[in-house]
C-alpha positions as CSV (number, residue, x, y, z in Angstrom):
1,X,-22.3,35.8,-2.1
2,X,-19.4,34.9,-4.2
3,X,-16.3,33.2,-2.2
4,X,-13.3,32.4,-3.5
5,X,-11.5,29.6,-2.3
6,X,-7.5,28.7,-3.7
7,X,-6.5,24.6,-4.5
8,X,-9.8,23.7,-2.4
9,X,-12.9,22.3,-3.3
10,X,-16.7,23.1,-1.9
11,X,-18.9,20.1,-0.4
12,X,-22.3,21.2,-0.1
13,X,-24.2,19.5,2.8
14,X,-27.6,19.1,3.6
15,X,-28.8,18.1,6.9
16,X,-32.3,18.7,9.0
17,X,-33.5,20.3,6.1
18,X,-30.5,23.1,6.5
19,X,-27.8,23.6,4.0
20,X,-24.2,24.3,4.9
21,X,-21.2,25.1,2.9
22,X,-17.7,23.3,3.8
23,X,-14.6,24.9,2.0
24,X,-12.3,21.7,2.7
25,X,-8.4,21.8,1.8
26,X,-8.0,18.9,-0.4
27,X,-3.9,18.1,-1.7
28,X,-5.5,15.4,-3.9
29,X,-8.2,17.7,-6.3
30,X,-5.8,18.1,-9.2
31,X,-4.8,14.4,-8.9
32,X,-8.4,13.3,-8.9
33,X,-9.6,15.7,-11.6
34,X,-6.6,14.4,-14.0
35,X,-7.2,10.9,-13.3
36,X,-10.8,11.0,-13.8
37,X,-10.3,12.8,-17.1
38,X,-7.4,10.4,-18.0
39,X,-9.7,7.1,-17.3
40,X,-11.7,8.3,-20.1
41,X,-9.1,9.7,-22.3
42,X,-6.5,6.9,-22.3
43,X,-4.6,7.7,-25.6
44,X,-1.8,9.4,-26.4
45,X,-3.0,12.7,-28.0
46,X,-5.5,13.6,-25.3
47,X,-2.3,13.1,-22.9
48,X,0.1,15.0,-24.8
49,X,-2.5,18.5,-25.1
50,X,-3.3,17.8,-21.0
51,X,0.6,17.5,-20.3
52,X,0.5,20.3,-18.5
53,X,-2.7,18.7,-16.3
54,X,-0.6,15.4,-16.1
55,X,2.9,17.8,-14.6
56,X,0.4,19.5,-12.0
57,X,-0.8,16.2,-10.5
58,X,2.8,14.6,-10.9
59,X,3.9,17.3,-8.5
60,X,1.0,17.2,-6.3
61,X,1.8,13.4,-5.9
62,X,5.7,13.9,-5.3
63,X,5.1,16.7,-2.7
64,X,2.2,14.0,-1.1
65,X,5.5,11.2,-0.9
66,X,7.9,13.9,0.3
67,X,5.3,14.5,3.7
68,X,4.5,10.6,3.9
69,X,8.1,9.7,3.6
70,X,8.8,11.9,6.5
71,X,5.8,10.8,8.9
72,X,6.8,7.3,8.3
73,X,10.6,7.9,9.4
74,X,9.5,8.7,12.8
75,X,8.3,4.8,13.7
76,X,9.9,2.7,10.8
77,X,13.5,3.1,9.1
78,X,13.2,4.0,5.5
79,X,15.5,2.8,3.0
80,X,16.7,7.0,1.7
81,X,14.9,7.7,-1.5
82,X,12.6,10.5,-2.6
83,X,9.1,11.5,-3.0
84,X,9.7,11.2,-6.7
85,X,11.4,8.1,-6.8
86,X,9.0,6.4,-4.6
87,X,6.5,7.0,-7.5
88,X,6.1,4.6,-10.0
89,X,5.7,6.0,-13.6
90,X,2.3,6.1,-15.1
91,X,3.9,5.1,-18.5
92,X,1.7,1.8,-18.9
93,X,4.2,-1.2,-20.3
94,X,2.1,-2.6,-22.6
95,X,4.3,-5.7,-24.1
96,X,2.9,-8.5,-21.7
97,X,-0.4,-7.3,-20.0
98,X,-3.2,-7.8,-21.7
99,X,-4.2,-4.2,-21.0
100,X,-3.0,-1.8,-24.2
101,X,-3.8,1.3,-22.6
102,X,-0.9,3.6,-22.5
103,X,-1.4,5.1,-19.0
104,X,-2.2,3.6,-15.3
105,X,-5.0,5.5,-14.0
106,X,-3.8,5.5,-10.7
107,X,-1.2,6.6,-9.2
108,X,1.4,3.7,-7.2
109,X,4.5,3.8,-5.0
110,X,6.8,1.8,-2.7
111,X,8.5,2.3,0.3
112,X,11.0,0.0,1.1
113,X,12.1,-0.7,4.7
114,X,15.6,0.2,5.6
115,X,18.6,-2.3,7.0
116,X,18.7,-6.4,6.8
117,X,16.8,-6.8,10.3
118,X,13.5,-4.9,8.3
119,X,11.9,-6.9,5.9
120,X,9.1,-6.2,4.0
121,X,8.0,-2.6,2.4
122,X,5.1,-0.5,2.0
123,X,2.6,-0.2,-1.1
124,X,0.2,2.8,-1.5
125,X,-2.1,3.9,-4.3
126,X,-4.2,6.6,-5.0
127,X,-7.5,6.1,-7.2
128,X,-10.6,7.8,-8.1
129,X,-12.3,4.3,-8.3
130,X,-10.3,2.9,-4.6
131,X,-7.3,3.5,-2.8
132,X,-5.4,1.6,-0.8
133,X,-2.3,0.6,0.8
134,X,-0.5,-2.9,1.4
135,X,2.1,-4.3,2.9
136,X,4.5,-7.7,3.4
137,X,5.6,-10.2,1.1
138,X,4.4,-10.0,-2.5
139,X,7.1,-12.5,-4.1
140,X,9.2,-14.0,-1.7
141,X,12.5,-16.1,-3.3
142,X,12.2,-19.7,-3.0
143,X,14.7,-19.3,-0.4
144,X,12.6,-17.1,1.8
145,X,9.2,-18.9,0.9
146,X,11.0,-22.7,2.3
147,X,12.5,-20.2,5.3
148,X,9.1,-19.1,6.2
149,X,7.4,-22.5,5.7
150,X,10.1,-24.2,8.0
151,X,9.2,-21.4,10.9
152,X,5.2,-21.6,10.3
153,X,5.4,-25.9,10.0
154,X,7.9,-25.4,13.9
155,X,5.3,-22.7,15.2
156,X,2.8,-20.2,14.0
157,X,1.3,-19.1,17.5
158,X,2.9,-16.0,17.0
159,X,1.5,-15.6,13.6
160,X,-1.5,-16.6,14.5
161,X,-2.1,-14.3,17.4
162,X,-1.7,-11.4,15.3
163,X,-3.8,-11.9,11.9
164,X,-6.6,-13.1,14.8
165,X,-6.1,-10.2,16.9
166,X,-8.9,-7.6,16.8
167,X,-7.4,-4.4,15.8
168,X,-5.6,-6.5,12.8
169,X,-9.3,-8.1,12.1
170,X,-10.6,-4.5,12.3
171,X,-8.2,-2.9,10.7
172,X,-7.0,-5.5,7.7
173,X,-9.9,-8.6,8.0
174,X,-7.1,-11.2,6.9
175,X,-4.1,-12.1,5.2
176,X,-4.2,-12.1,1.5
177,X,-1.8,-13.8,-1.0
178,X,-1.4,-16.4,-3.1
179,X,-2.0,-20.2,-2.1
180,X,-1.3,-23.5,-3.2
181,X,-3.9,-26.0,-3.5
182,X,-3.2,-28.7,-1.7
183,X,0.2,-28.6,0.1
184,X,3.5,-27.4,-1.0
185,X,6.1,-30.0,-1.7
186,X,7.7,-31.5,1.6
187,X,4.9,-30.7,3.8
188,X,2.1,-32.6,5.2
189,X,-1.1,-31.8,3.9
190,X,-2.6,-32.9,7.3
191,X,-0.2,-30.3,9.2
192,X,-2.1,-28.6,12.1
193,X,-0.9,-25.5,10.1
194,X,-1.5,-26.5,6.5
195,X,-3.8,-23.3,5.9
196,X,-0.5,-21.0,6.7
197,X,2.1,-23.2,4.5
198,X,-0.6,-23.1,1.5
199,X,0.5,-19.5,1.2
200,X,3.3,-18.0,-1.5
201,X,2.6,-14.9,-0.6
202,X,1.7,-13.1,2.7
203,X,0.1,-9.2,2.4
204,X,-2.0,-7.1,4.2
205,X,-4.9,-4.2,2.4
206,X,-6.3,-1.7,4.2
207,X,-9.3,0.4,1.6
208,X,-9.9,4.3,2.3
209,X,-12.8,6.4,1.8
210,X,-12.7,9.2,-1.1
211,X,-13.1,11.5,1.9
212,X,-10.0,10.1,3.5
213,X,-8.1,10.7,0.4
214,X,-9.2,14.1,0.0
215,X,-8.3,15.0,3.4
216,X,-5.7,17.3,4.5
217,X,-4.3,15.1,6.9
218,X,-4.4,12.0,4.3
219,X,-0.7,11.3,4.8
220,X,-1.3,11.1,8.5
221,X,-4.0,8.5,7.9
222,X,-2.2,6.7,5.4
223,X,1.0,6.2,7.9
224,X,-1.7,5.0,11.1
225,X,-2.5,2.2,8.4
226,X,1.3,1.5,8.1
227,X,2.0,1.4,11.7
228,X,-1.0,-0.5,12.1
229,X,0.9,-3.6,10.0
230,X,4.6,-3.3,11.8
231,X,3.5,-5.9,14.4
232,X,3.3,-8.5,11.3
233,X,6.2,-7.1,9.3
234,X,8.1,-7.1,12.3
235,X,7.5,-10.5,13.3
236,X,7.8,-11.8,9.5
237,X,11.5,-10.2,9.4
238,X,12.1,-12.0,12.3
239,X,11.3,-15.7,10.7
240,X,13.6,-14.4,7.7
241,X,16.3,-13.4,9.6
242,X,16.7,-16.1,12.6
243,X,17.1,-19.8,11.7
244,X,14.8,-22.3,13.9
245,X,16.5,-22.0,16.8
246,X,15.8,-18.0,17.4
247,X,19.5,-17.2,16.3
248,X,20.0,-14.3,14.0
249,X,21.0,-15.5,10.4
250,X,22.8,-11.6,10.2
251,X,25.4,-12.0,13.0
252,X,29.3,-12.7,11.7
């Protein structure tokens, strides 16, 4: 029996020897088909005759941002901007990187947290091959990177309690970033807390499945992975924004 089944796709399941058909409602199929394609077709003429493959998945991704941007407003303040602009473009710059394909086969965006008090933003991308989101501090001034190092040499406990906590274990393993080998200038390289002040950067990744992505609900998931990291953004916008003493740096 034919079925015909509009913007979804048809996983077909066997199990105990029985064979079941799914008809799942997957926002993501266009982008995954065009990315696939484009990861091996990355060249300009194979872009320019799938333009029109390239606008359907643009739109797919925009209207994806839009729903996030608005599940993520109800537990976080987002600085106003739109799906679209929360997209980064897939226009490859090719001058520095070593990489002189023309197009990102992914797709990437950023939201920024709103207001002085919230530090920090949020990083998402879809990919055929992974996707992910992070979150934190990718390249913190020198300013901020000597702030945070002054707070983490006083006291990490806090720090500590939450990048050891379970559901941050479960849900993130560790902090990632950047370190310095020994110790950074100023501080003692036999400081109780030398494995924090190593660091020049401090992120958080959480990986999804291909059957998260494809989901429905994927922007609901994506946002629980969010939420999950506002215990450490909140208490990293805290050292940034209060001097040693636990006084705001933003009053008067």
């Amino acid at each position: 029996m034919a079925s015909v089944c509009y913007r979804w796709y048809i996983v077909l399941q066997v199990e105990a020897n029985e064979s079941r058909l799914f008809c799942i409602f997957s926002r993501m199929k266009k982008t995954f088909d065009f990315l696939k394609s484009l990861d091996q077709n990355n060249n300009r003429e194979w872009f320019q005759v799938h333009k029109a493959d390239y606008t359907a998945s643009h739109e797919e991704m925009i209207a994806f941002a839009e729903r996030l941007i608005a599940e993520m407003s109800q537990h976080d303040l987002i600085q106003n901007m739109s799906g679209k602009k929360s997209l980064f473009r897939i226009y490859r710059d090719v001058r520095f990187g070593k990489d002189k394909t023309p197009y990102k086969t992914n797709w990437g965006g950023f939201m920024k947290r709103a207001s002085a008090e919230r530090r920090g933003g949020y990083y998402y991308q879809v990919d055929p091959k992974g996707s992910f989101v992070m979150g934190g501090f990718f390249g913190p001034n020198s300013q901020d990177l000597l702030h945070i190092r002054k707070h983490l040499e006083q006291d990490a406990d806090v720090l500590r309690d939450i990048i050891s906590s379970k559901s941050f274990k479960t849900f993130f393993g560790e902090m990632l970033g950047e370190q310095v080998k020994t110790a950074p200038k100023g501080f003692d390289k036999e400081h109780p807390n030398i494995d924090l002040l190593k660091y020049k950067q401090f992120m958080v990744r959480h990986d999804f499945t291909q059957k998260e992505v494809l989901a429905k609900d994927f922007h609901i998931t994506m946002t629980r992975a969010f939420r999950e990291m506002r215990p450490f953004l909140d208490h990293m916008s805290e050292i940034l924004t209060t001097d040693l003493n636990g006084q705001s740096l933003l009053e008067g």
